[in-house]
Structures are given as structure tokens and as C-alpha cells.
PASEBA-1860 file (N, C-alpha, C; in nm, 3 decimals):
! residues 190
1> XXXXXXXX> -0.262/-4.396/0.526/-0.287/-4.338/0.657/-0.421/-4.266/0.658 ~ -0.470/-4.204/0.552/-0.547/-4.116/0.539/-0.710/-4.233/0.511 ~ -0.653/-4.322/0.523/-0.766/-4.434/0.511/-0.768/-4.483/0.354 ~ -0.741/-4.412/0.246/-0.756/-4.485/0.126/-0.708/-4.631/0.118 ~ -0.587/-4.658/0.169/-0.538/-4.770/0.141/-0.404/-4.716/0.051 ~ -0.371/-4.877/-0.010/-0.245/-4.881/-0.109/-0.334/-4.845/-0.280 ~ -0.242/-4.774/-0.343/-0.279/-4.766/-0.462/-0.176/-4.820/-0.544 ~ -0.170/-4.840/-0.695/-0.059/-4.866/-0.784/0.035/-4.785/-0.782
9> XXXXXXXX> 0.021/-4.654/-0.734/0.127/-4.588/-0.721/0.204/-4.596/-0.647 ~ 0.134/-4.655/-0.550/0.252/-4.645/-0.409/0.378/-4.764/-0.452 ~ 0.379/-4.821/-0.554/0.490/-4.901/-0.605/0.549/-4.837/-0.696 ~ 0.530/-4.714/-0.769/0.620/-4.672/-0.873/0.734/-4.667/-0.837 ~ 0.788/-4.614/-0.729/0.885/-4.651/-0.670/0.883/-4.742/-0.563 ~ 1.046/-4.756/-0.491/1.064/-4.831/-0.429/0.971/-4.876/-0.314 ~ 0.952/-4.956/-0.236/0.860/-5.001/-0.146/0.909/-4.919/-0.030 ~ 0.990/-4.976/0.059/1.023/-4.924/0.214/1.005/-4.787/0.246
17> XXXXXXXX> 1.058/-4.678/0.148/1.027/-4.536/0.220/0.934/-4.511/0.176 ~ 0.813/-4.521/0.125/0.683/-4.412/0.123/0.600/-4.547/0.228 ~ 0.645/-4.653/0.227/0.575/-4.749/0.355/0.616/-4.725/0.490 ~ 0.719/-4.682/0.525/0.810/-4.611/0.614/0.779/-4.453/0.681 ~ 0.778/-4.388/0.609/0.651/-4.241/0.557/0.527/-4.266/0.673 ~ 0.503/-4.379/0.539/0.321/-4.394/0.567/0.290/-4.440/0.758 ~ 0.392/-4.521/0.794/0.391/-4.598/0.941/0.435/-4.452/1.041 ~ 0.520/-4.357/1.006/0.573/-4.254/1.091/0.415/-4.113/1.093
25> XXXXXXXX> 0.395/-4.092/0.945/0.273/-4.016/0.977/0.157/-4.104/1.059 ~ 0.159/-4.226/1.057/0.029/-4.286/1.111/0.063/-4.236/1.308 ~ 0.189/-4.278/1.333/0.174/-4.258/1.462/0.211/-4.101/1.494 ~ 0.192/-3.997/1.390/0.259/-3.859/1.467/0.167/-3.821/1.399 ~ 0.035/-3.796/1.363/-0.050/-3.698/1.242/0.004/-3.671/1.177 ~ 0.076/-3.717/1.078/0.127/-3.652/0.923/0.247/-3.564/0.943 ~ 0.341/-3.599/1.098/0.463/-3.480/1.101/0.562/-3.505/1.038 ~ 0.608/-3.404/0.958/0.710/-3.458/0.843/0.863/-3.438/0.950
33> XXXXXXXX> 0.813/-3.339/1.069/0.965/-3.337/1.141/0.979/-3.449/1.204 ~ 0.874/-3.530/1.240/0.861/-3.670/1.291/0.973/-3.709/1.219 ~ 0.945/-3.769/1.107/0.997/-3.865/0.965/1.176/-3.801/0.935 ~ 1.192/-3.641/0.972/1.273/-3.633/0.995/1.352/-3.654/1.121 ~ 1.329/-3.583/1.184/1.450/-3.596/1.322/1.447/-3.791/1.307 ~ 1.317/-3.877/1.294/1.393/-4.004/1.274/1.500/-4.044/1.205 ~ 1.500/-3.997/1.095/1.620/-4.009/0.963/1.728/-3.957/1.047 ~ 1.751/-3.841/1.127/1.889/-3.793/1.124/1.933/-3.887/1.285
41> XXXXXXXX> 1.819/-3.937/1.340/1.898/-4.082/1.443/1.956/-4.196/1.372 ~ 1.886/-4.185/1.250/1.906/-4.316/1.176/2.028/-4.269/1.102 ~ 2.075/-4.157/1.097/2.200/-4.116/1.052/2.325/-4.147/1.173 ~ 2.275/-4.089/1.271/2.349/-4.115/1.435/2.409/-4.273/1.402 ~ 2.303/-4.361/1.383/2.324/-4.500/1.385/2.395/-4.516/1.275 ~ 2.392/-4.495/1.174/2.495/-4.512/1.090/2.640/-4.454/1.113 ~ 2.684/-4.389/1.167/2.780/-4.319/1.241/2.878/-4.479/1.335 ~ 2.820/-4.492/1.418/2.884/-4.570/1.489/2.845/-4.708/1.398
49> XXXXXXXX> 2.770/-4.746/1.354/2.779/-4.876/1.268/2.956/-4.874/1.143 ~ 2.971/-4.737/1.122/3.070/-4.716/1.039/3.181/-4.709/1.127 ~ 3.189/-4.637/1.245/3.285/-4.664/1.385/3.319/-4.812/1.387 ~ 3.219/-4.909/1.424/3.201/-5.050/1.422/3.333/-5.082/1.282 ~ 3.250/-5.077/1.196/3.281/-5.091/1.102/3.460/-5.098/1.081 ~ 3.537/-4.944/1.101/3.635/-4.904/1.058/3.716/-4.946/1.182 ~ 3.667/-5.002/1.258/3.745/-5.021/1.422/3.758/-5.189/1.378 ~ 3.652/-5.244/1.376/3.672/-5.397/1.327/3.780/-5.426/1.232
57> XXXXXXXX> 3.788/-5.327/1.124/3.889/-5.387/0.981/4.003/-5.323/1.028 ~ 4.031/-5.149/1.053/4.171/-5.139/1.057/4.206/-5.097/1.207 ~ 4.101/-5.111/1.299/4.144/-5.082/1.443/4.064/-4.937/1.446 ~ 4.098/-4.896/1.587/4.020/-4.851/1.684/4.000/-4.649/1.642 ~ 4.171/-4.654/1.621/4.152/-4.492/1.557/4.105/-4.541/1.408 ~ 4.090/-4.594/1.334/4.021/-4.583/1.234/3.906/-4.553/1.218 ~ 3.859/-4.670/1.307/3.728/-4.662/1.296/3.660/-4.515/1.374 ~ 3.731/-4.433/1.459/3.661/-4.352/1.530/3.647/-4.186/1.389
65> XXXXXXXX> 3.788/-4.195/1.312/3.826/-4.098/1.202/3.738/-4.172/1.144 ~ 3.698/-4.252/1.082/3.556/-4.296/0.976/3.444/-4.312/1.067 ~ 3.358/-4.306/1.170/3.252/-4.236/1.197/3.249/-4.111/1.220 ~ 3.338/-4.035/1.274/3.290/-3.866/1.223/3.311/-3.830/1.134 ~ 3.399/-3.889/0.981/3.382/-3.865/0.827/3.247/-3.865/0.792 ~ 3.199/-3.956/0.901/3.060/-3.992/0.859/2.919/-3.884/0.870 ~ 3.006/-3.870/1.032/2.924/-3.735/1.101/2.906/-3.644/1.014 ~ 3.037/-3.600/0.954/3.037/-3.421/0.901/3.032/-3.433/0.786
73> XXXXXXXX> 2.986/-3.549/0.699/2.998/-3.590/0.541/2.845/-3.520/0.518 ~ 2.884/-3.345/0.463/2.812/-3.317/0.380/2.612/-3.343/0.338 ~ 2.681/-3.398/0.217/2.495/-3.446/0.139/2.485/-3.532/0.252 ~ 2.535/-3.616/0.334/2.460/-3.741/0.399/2.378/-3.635/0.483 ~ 2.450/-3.568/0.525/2.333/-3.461/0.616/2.220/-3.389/0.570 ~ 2.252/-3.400/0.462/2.153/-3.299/0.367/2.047/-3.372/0.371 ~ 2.090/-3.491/0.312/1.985/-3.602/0.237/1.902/-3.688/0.379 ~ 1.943/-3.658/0.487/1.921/-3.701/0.611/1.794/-3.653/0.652
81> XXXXXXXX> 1.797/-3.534/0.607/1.727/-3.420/0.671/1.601/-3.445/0.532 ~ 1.609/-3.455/0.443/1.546/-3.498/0.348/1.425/-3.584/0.342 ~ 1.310/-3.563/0.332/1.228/-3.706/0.264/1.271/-3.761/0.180 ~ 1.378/-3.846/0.140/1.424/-3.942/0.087/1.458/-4.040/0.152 ~ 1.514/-4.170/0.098/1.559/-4.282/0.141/1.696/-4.274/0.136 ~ 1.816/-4.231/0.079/1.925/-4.179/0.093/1.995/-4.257/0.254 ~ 1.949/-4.176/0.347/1.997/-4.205/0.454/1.964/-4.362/0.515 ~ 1.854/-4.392/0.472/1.792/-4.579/0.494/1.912/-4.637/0.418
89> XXXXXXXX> 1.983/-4.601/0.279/2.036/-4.627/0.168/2.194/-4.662/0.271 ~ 2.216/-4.575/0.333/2.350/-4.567/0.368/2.384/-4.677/0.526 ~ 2.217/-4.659/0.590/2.203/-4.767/0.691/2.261/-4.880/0.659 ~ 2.155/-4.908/0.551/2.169/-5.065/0.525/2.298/-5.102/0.469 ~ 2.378/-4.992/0.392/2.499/-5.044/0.385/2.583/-5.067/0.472 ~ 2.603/-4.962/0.555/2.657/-4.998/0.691/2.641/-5.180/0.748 ~ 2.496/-5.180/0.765/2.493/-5.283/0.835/2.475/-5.403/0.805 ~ 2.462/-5.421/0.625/2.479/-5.544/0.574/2.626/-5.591/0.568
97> XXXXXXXX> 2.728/-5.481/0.592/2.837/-5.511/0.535/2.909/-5.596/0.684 ~ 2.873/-5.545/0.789/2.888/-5.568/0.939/2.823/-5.726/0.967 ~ 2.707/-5.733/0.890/2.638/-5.849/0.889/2.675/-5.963/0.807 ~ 2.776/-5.903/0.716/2.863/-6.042/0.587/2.956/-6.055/0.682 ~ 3.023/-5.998/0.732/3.169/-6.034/0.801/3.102/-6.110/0.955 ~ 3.075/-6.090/1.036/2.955/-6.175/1.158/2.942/-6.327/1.082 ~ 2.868/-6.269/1.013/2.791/-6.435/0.913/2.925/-6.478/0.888 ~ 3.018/-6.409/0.849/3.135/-6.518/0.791/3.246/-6.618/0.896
105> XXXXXXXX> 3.203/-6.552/1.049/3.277/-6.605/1.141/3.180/-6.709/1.203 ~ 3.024/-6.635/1.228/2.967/-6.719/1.302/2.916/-6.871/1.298 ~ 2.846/-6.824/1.136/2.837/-6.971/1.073/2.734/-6.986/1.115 ~ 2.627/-6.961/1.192/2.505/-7.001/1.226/2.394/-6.962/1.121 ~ 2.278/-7.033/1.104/2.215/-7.043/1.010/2.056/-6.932/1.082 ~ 2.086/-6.932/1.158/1.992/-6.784/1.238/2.044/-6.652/1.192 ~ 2.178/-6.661/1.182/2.287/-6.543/1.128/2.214/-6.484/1.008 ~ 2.253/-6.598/0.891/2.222/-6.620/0.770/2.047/-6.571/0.729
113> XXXXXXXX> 1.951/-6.598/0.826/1.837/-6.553/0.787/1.834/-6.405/0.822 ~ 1.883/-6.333/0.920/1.917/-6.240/1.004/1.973/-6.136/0.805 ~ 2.086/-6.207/0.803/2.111/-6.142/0.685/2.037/-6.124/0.566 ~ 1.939/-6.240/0.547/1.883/-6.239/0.407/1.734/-6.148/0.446 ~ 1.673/-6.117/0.567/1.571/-6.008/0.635/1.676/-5.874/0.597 ~ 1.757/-5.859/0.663/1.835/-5.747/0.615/1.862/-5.743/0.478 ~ 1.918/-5.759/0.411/1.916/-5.733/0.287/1.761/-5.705/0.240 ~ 1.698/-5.793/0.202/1.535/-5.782/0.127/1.501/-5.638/0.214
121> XXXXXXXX> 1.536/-5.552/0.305/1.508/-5.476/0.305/1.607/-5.345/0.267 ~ 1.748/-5.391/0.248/1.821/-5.283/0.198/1.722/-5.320/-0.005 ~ 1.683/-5.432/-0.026/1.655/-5.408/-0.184/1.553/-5.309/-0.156 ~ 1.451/-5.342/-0.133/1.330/-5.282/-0.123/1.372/-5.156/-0.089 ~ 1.482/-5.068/-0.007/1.472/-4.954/-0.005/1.536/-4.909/-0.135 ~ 1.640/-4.987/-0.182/1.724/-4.955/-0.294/1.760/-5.127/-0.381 ~ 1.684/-5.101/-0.511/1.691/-5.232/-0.543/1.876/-5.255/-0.610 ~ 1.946/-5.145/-0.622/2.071/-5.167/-0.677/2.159/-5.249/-0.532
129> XXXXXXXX> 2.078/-5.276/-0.410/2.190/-5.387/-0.361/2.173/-5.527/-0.367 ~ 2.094/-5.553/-0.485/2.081/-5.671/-0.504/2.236/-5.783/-0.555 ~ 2.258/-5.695/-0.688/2.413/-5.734/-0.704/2.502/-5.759/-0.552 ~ 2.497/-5.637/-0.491/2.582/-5.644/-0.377/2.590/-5.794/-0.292 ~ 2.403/-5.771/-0.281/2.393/-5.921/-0.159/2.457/-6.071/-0.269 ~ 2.440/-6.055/-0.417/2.462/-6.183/-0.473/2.627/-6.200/-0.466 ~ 2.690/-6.086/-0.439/2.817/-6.125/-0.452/2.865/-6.140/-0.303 ~ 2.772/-6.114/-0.211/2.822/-6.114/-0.066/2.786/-6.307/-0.073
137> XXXXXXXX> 2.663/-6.293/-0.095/2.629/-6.467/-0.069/2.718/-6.538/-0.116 ~ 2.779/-6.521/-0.240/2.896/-6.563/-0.310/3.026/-6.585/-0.222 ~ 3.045/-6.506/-0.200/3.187/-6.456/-0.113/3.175/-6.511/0.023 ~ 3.084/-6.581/0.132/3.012/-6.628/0.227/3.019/-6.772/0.150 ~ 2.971/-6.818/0.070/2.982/-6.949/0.035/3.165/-7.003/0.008 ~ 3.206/-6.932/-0.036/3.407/-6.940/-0.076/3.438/-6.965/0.086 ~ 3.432/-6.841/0.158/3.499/-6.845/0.319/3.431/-6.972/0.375 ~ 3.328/-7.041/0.370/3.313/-7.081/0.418/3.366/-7.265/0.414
145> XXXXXXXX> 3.329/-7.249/0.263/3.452/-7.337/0.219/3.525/-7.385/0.196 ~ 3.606/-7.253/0.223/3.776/-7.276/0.246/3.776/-7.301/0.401 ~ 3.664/-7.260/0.494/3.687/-7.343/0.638/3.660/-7.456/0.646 ~ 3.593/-7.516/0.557/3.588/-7.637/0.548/3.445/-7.681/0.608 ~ 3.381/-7.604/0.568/3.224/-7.637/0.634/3.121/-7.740/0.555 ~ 3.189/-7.762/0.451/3.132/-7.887/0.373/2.986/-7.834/0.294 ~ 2.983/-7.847/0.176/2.876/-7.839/0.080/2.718/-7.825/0.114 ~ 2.672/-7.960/0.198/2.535/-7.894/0.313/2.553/-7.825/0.357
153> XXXXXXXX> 2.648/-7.780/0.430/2.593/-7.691/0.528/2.585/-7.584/0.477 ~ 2.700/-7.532/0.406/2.711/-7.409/0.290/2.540/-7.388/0.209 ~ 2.475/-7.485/0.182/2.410/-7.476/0.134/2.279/-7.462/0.200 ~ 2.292/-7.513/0.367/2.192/-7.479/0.424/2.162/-7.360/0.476 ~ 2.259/-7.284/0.494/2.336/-7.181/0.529/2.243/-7.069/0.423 ~ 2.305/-7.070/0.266/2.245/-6.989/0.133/2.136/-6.992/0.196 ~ 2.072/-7.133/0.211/1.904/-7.135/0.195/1.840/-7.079/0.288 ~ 1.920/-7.056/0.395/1.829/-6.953/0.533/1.874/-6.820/0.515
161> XXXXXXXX> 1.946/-6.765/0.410/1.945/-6.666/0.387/1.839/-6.589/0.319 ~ 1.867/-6.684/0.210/1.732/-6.659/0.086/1.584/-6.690/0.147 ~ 1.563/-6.755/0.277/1.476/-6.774/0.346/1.434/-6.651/0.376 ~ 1.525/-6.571/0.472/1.527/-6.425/0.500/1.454/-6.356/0.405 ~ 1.544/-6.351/0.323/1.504/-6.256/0.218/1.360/-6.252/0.184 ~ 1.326/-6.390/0.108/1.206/-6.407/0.052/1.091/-6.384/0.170 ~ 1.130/-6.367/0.325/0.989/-6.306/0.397/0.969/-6.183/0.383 ~ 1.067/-6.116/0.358/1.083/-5.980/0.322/1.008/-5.973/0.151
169> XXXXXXXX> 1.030/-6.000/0.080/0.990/-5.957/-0.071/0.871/-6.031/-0.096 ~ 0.854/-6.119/-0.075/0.704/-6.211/-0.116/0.606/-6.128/-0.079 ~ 0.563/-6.111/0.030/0.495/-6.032/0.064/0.478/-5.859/0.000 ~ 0.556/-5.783/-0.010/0.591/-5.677/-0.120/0.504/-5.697/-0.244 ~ 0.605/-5.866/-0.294/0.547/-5.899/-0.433/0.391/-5.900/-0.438 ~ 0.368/-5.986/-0.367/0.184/-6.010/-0.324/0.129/-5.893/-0.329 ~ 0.161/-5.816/-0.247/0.055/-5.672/-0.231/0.069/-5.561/-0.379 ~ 0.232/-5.597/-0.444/0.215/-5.515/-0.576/0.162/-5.620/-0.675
177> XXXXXXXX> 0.158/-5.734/-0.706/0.058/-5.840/-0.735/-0.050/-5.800/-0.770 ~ -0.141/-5.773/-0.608/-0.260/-5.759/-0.607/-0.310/-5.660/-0.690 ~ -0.188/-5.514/-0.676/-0.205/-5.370/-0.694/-0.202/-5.336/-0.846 ~ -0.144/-5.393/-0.895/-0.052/-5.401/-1.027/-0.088/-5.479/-1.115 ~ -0.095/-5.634/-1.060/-0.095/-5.708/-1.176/0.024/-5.759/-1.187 ~ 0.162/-5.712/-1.148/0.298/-5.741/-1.131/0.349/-5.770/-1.034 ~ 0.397/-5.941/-1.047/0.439/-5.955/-0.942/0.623/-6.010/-0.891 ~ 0.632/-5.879/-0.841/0.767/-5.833/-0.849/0.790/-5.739/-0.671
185> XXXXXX> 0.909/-5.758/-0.681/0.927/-5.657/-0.523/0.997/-5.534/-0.576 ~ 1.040/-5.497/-0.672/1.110/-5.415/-0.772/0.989/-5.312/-0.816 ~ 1.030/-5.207/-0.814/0.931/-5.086/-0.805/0.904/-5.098/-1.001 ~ 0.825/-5.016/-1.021/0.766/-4.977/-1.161/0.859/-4.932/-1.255 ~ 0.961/-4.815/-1.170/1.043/-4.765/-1.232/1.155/-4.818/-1.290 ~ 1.194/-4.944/-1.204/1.285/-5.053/-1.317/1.397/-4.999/-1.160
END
């Protein structure tokens, strides 16, 4: 923002929140309450994504008692309020998980890229949901199989996922590439 550019550092850690940071100070002069009060909407939204969520699997009072668990849950508020990624952390879970069950009914291969953009950016904020997405893609390839969607399509399906994904991380990779020497979407720190 400050005009230097990207340095090697800006990959020691994860990509999305100090790039995230960097896009919120660019349009507010450097306000860190900016960067906050965004986080704690982006908490709001996680709220009813978890409403969504708990209303879809066990019905309607569920889901309304698991978005204000959500509301009054403590560190999430803390960490909300926080310059951290924490609260991005808890987004994307929310809404990848909303986005496996969708993908698993809809079957459309727009879905599927939809998901693999989402994810490459829950990694990049937090690379530990990588496991997650391999066992979701997993679990998406079974359902879909057992509907009987036949081997192409299942497979065309993976591949516009991983399509997703890879517009999301290639690019990452490239610019820590350039920066680094390493080319990886996975921060320094492992």
C-alpha cells in the first residue's frame, strides 16, 4: 500500500490476510478499525451461514440455537475484533461446508468450480483445510456415485473443482515464485 510492493516476507505466512490487510488499508488510509468492524460483519455472516447451516441438517430451532452459540461464542469475538485471520478461518468453514452439501445435490459443474475458488481460498487463509477439502472431494465423488452419475461426469465434476482451486493458488504460487524462489501457495512457515 505504502508503494513498496510485495516482499519475501509478505509470504512467511499465510497469503489472504496480510493481502486482505493490505486491500482494506489501501481503500481507508491504513484504518485498522476499517479491517476491523469488517471482520466483526464477517463474523455477522458467519452467524447466519451457521443458522443456514444448523437449520438445513437438524431443522429450524437448531439452526437458530447454533447461530447465536455462534453470536456469543467467546474468543470468536475476541479474535474477530483481532488482526488475525481467525474469523476468515471460521467463514470459510462455515461456507465450504454449506458449499459440499449444495455441490452434493446440485451436481453442476459451475457448483464444483464455485467450490474449488472457495476452498483455495479457505487454504490460503489457513493451509490446514487442505485435508478437509481432500476428504470433502472424496466424499462428493462416493455421493455422487452412489447416485449414479457415472465415472465422467464424477470426474468432470473433480476437475472443475480443482479448476477452481488452481485459479486461486497458481497465481499465489507465481507471485511467491517470483518473491522467493518457491513455488508453492503454502506460506514459509510450513
Amino acid at each position: 500500500v505504502g508503494g513498496e510492493g510485495l516482499t519475501p516476507d509478505f509470504f512467511w505466512q499465510q497469503f489472504f490476510y496480510p493481502f486482505f490487510l493490505s486491500v482494506v488499508y489501501l481503500f481507508t488510509s491504513g484504518s485498522v478499525v476499517s479491517a476491523r468492524v469488517i471482520q466483526l460483519l464477517l463474523g455477522a455472516v458467519t452467524c447466519v451461514l451457521t443458522y443456514r447451516l444448523g437449520a438445513k441438517l437438524f431443522g429450524r430451532p437448531a439452526g437458530i440455537l447454533a447461530g447465536f452459540m455462534v453470536a456469543l461464542y467467546g474468543p470468536l469475538i475476541f479474535f474477530e475484533a483481532e488482526l488475525l485471520a481467525s474469523g476468515w478461518a471460521a467463514f470459510w468453514a462455515m461456507l465450504l461446508i454449506l458449499l459440499f452439501l449444495a455441490t452434493a445435490k446440485k451436481k453442476s459443474v459451475w457448483m464444483c468450480v464455485v467450490l474449488g475458488l472457495c476452498g483455495a481460498m479457505g487454504v490460503i487463509t489457513r493451509p490446514n483445510f487442505i485435508p478437509f477439502l481432500a476428504a470433502g472431494g472424496a466424499w462428493l465423488a462416493v455421493v455422487w456415485l452412489r447416485g449414479h452419475l457415472g465415472p465422467k461426469r464424477v470426474t468432470l465434476r473433480l476437475l472443475g473443482m480443482a479448476a477452481g482451486f488452481l485459479a486461486v493458488t497458481v497465481p499465489v504460487a507465481s507471485q511467491n515464485y517470483r518473491l522467493t524462489g518457491s513455488f508453492t501457495f503454502l506460506p514459509a512457515t510450513g
